[in-house]
C-alpha positions in Angstrom: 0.0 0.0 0.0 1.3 3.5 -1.2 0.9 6.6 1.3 1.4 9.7 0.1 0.6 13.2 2.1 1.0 16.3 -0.1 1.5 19.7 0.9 1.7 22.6 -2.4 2.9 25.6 -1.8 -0.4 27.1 -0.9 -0.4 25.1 2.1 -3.3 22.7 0.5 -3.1 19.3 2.0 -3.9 16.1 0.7 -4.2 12.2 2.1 -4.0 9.8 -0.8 -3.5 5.7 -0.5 -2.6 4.3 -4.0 -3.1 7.7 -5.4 -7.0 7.5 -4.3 -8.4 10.4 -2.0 -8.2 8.6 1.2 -7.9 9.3 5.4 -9.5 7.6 8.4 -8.9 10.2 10.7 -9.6 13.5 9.7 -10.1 15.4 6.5 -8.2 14.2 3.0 -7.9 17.3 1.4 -7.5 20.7 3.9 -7.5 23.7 1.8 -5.3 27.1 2.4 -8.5 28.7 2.7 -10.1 26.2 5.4 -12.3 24.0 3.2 -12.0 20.4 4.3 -13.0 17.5 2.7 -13.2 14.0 3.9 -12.7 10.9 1.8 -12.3 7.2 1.8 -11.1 5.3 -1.2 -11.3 8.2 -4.0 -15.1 8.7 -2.5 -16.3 11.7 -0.7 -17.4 10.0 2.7 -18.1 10.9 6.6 -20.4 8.8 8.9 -20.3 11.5 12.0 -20.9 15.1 10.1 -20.9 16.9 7.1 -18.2 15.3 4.4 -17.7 18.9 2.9 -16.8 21.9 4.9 -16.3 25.0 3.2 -15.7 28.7 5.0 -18.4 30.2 3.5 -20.3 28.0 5.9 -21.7 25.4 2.9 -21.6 22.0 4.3 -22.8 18.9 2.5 -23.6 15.3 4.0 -21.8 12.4 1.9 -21.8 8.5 2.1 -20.0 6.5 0.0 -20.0 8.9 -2.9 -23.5 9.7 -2.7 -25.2 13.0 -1.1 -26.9 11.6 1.7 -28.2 12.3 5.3 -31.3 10.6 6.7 -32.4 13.4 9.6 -31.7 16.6 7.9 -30.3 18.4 4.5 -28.1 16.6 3.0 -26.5 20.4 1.5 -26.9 22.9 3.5 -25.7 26.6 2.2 -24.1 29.5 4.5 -27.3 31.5 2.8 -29.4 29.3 4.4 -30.8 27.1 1.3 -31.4 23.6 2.2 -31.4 20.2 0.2 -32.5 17.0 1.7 -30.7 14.1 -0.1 -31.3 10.2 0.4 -28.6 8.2 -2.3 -27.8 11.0 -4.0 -31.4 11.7 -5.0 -33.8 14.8 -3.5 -36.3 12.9 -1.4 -37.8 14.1 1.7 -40.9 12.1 3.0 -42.0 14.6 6.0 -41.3 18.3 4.1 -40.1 19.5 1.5 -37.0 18.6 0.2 -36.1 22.0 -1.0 -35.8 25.2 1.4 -34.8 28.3 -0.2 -34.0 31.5 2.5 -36.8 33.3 1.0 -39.2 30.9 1.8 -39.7 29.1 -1.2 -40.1 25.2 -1.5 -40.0 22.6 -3.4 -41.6 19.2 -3.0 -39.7 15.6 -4.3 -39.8 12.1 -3.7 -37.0 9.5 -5.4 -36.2 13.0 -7.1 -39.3 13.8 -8.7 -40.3 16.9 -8.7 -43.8 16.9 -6.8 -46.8 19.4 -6.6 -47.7 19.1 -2.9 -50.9 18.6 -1.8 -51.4 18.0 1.6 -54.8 15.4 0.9 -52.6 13.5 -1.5 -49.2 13.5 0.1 -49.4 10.3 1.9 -50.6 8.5 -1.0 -47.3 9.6 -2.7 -45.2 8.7 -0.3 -46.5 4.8 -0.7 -46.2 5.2 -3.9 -42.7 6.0 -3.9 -42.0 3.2 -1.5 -43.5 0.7 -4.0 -41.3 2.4 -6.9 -38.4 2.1 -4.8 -38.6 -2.0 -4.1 -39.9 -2.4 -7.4 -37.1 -1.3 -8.9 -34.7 -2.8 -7.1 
C-alpha cells in the first residue's frame, strides 16, 4: 500500500492511499482557505458530520459517494438554502426537500419533482416506496 501526504505551496493538504483520495482520521484534502474534505477510497465520505466543509459556511452530507443524510439536509448553504438528499437523489418524506432562504419550496420524492398537496401526500409517499422496491 502506497501513502502519500502532499502539501503545495499554498499550504493545501492532501491524504491519498494508491493515489485514491483517502484518510481515516480526519479530513483528505484541507485547503489554504479552510475548506475540508473527507474521503475514503477516492469517494467523498463521513459517517459522524458533514463530508464537505467550506468557510463560507456550505456544508454537504456524503456517504460512499453519494449525497446523503437521513435526519436533515443533505446540502446545507451558508445562505441558508437547504437540500435534503437520500442516495444521491432529492427525497424528503415529511417536508419538502427544497428550502430556499426566502421561503420558497419545493416538493420531491425518489427526485421527482412533486406538486404538494397535503390530501394527497401520503398516498405519494406509498407510492414511492413501492417504486423504490420495485425497482430494485
Amino acid at each position: 500500500m502506497y501513502k502519500s501526504h502532499h502539501m503545495l505551496e499554498y499550504t493545501d493538504k492532501f491524504w491519498r492511499v494508491n493515489g485514491e483520495l483517502h484518510r481515516e482520521d480526519g479530513p483528505a484534502m484541507e485547503r489554504a482557505n479552510g475548506d475540508k474534505e473527507w474521503w475514503i477510497n477516492g469517494s467523498p465520505h463521513r459517517k459522524d458530520g458533514p463530508a464537505k466543509e467550506f468557510m463560507n459556511g456550505d456544508k454537504e452530507w456524503w456517504f460512499n459517494g453519494k449525497l446523503h443524510r437521513k435526519n436533515g439536509p443533505a446540502i446545507e448553504y451558508g445562505n441558508g438554502n437547504k437540500f435534503w438528499f437520500i442516495d444521491n437523489k432529492l427525497h424528503r418524506e415529511n417536508g419538502p426537500a427544497i428550502e430556499y432562504e426566502d421561503g420558497i419550496v419545493e416538493w420531491y420524492l425518489n427526485d421527482k419533482n412533486i406538486l404538494y398537496d397535503p390530501e394527497t401526500w401520503d398516498q405519494k409517499v406509498e407510492e414511492s416506496h413501492i417504486e423504490n422496491i420495485m425497482s430494485e
